[in-house]
Z-matrix of the N, CA and C atoms (Angstrom, degrees):
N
C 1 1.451
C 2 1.531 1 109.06
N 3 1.118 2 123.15 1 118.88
C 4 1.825 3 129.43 2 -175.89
C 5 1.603 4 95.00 3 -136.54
N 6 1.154 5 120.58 4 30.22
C 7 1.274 6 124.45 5 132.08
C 8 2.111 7 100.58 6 52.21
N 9 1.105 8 97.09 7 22.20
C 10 1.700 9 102.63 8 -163.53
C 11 1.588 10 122.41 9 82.90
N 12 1.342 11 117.51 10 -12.61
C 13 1.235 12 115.93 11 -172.97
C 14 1.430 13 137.27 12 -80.66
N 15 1.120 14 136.07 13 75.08
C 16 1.381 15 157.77 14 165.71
C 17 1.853 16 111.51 15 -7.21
N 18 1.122 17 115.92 16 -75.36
C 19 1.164 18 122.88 17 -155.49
C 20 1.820 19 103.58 18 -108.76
N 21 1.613 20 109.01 19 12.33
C 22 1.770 21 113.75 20 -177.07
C 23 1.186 22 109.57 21 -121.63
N 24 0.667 23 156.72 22 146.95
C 25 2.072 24 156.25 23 127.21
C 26 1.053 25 97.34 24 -102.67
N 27 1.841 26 87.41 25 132.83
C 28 1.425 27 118.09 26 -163.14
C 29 1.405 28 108.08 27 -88.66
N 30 1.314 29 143.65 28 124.12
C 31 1.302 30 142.05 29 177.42
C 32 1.211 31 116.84 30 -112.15
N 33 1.541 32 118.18 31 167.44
C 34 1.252 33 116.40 32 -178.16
C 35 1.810 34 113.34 33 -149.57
N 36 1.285 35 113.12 34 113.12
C 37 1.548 36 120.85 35 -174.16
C 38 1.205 37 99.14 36 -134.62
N 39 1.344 38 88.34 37 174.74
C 40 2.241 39 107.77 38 163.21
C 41 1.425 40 97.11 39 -117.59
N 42 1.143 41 92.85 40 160.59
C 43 1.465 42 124.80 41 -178.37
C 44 1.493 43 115.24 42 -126.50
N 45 1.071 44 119.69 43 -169.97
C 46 1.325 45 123.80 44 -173.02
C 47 1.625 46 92.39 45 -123.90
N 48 1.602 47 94.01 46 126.53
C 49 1.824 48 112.32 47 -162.62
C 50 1.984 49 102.91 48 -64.83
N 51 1.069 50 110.15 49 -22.90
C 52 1.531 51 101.40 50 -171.14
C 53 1.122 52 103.93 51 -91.48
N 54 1.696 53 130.21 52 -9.30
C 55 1.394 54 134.41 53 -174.09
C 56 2.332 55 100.35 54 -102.34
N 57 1.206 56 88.77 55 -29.91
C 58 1.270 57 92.83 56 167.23
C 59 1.486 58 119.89 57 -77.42
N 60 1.109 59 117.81 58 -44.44
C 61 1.434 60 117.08 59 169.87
C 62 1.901 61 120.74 60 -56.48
N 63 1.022 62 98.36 61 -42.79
C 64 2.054 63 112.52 62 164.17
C 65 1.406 64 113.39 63 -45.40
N 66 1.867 65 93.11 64 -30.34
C 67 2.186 66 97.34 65 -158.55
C 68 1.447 67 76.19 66 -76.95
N 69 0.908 68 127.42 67 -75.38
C 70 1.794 69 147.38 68 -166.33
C 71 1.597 70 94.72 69 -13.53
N 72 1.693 71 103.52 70 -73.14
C 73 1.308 72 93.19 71 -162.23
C 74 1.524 73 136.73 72 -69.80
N 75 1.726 74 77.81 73 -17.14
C 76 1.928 75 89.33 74 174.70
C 77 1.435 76 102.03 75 -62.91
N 78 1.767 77 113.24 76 -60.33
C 79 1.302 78 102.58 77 -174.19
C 80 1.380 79 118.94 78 -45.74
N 81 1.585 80 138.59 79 -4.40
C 82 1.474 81 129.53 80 -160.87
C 83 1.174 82 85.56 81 -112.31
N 84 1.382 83 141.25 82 -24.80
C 85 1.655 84 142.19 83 -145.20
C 86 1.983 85 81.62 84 -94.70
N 87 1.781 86 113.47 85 -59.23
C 88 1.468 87 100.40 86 -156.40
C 89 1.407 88 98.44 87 -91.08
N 90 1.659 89 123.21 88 -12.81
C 91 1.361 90 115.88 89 173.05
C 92 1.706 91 103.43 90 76.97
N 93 2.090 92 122.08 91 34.97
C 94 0.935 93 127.11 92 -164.94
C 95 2.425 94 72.30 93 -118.50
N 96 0.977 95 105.85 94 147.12
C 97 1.330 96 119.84 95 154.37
C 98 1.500 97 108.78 96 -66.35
N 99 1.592 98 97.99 97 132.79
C 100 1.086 99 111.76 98 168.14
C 101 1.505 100 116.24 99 -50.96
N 102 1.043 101 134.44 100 -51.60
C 103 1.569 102 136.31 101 174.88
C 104 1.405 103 127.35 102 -55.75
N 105 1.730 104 96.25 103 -4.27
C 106 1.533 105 94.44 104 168.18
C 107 1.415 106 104.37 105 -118.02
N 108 1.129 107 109.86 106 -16.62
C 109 1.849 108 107.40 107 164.98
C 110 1.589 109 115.17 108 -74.00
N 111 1.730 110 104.71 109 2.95
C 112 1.814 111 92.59 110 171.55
C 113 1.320 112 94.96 111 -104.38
N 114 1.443 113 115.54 112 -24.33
C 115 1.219 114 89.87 113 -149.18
C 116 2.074 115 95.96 114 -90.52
N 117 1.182 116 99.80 115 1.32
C 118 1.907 117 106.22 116 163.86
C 119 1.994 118 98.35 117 -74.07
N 120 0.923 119 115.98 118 -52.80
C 121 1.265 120 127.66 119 -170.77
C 122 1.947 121 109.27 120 -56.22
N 123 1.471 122 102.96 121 -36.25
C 124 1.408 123 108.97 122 178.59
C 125 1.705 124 99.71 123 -76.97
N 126 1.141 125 117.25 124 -29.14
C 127 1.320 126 110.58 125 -156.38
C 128 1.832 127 101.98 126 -91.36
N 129 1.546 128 108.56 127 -28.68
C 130 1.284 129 92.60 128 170.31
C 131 1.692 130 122.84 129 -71.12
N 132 1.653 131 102.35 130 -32.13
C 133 1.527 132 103.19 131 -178.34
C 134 1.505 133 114.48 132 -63.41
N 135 1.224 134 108.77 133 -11.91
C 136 1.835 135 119.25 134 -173.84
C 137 1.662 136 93.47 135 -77.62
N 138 1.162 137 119.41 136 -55.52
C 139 1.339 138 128.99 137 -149.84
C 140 1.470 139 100.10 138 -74.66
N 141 1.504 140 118.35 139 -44.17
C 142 1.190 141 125.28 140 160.54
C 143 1.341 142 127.23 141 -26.15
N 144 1.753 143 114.18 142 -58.18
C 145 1.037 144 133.05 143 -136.81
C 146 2.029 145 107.34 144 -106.20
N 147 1.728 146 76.79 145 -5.44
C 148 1.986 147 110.32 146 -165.22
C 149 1.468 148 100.29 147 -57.97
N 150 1.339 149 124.88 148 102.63
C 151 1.566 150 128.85 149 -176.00
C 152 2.110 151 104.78 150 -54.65
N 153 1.350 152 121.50 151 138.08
C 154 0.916 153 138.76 152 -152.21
C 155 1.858 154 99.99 153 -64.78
N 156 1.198 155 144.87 154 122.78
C 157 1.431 156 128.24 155 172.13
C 158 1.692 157 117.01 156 -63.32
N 159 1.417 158 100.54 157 134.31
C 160 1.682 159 124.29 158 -177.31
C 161 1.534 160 104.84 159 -57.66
């Protein structure tokens, strides 16, 4: 089921409610969707996590 969605897969976790409640309000404060503030959030922890080149 992709729900029509092309370029998303839909996931499903928990979070930690006081860190979820922060996403909420940022998303209401910059008016950015939550689904694009994870998926900025995935991309910094990736980049973070990006083993150093040989």
């Amino acid at each position: 089921m992709n729900r029509g969605l092309k370029n998303r897969t839909p996931i499903s976790n928990a979070v930690d409610t006081k860190l979820y409640e922060q996403l909420k309000q940022l998303s209401k404060d910059t008016m950015i969707p939550i689904s694009k503030l994870l998926d900025k959030a995935i991309e910094l922890v990736l980049k973070e996590y990006e083993k150093p080149a040989k």
